[in-house]
C-alpha positions, 0 to 999 in steps of 0.5 A: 282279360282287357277288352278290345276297347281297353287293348285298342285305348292302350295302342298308340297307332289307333290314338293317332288316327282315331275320329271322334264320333258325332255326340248322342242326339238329346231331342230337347237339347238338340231343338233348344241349341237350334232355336237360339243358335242356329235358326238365327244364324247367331253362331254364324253371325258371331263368327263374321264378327269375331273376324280371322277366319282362318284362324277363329274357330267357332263351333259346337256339337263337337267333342272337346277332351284333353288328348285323344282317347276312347273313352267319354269319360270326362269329355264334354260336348258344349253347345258352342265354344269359340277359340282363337289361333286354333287349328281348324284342320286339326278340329275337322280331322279329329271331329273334336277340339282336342286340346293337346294338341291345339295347344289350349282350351277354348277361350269361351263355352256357351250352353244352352239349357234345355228342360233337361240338362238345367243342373248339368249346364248349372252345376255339373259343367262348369265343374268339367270346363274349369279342369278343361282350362276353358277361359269363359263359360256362359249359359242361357236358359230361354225359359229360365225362371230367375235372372240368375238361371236366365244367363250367366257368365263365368271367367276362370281365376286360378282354376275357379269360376268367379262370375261375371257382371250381369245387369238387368235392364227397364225392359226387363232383359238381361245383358253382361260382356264377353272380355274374352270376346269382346262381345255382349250377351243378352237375354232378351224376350227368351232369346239369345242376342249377341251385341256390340258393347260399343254401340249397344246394337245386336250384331248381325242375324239372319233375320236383320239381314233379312230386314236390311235386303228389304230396306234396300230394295224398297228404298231401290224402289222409291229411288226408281219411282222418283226417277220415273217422276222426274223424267216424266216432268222432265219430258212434260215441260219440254212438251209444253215449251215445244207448244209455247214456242209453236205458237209464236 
């Protein structure tokens, strides 16, 4: 006798309409992507980047299957993809990046590895991303204890990953570019800083707009403070050629 999961799996009209659920919680994994993605803005940030909102998902803590169904089996969470020309309804209605029906895998996949998921993110995902069709899959591990373990890059080539360049530089940081995204990765002090490989700087983060409000407005300030001293002077000057011109 099948259960009423295999019945419902089997119907149609429950696959039509079926929401994923939210992804198991894992305390490690759900702090390490917070601390690298979201608390600066990092997923944001590349998302105002990347531009074409509309249409540039970026994204994560979300399913991501080959066409709806009920069972996991095979189906992966990453802890941030990015894809262009997607459908963003789509995504939000079916709480998960289906890719049957947006057409194509993610162009790109990052995970953060934490104490616990070293030899999934390692070894057992990427197996999953390249049947997935995923076109760049990258990790970064804060605490990593080699290069090679710290971040990683991996474009897909005829259904295989083939690594892509990672250069260590004097400060002992790590960085390597996103072709995919047109955007640099870098491992620097244990955290993850995405960068334009045009200029080398990282691109914008909670924390240097943050900065940049600051400078404007203690440069608003200085500007202030040298009005009031000109005026001062201003109003001084004409005090003492009143006084000149009274005393004649």
């Amino acid at each position: 006798m099948m259960s009423a999961q295999e019945t419902l799996a089997g119907t149609p009209q429950a696959l039509e309409t079926f929401v994923f659920p939210d992804p198991p919680e894992d305390p490690d994994d759900k702090m390490t992507m917070f601390d690298h993605l979201t608390i600066t803005g990092a997923a944001h940030y590349l998302a105002v980047h990347l531009g074409d909102p509309e249409t540039t998902l970026v994204a994560g803590e979300h399913y991501m299957a080959l066409a709806p169904t009920l069972s996991m089996a095979g189906v992966r969470y990453p802890d941030l993809l990015v894809a262009f020309d997607a459908d963003r309804e789509g995504y939000r209605r079916r709480n998960a990046y289906v890719i049957s029906e947006q057409g194509k895998a993610p162009e790109f996949v990052l995970e953060v590895v934490s104490p616990s998921s070293g030899r999934r993110d390692r070894v057992d995902k990427p197996q999953d991303y390249a049947r997935l069709g995923v076109g760049e899959y990258w990790w970064f591990d804060g605490q990593g204890r080699t290069p090679r373990q710290r971040l990683a890059g991996h474009r897909l080539v005829d259904g295989r990953y083939e690594p892509l360049d990672v250069e260590a530089l004097a400060d002992g940081s790590l960085q390597g570019l996103s072709p995919v995204l047109g955007v640099g990765l870098r491992w620097a002090d244990g955290e993850l800083v995405f960068y334009d490989p045009d200029t080398g700087d990282p691109i914008a983060t909670l924390e240097s707009e943050r900065q940049a409000r600051e400078a404007a407005e203690a440069a608003r300030h200085v500007a202030e403070a040298a009005r009031h001293v000109a005026e001062a002077r201003a109003e001084a000057a004409e005090a003492r050629l009143r006084e000149l011109e009274e005393a004649e």
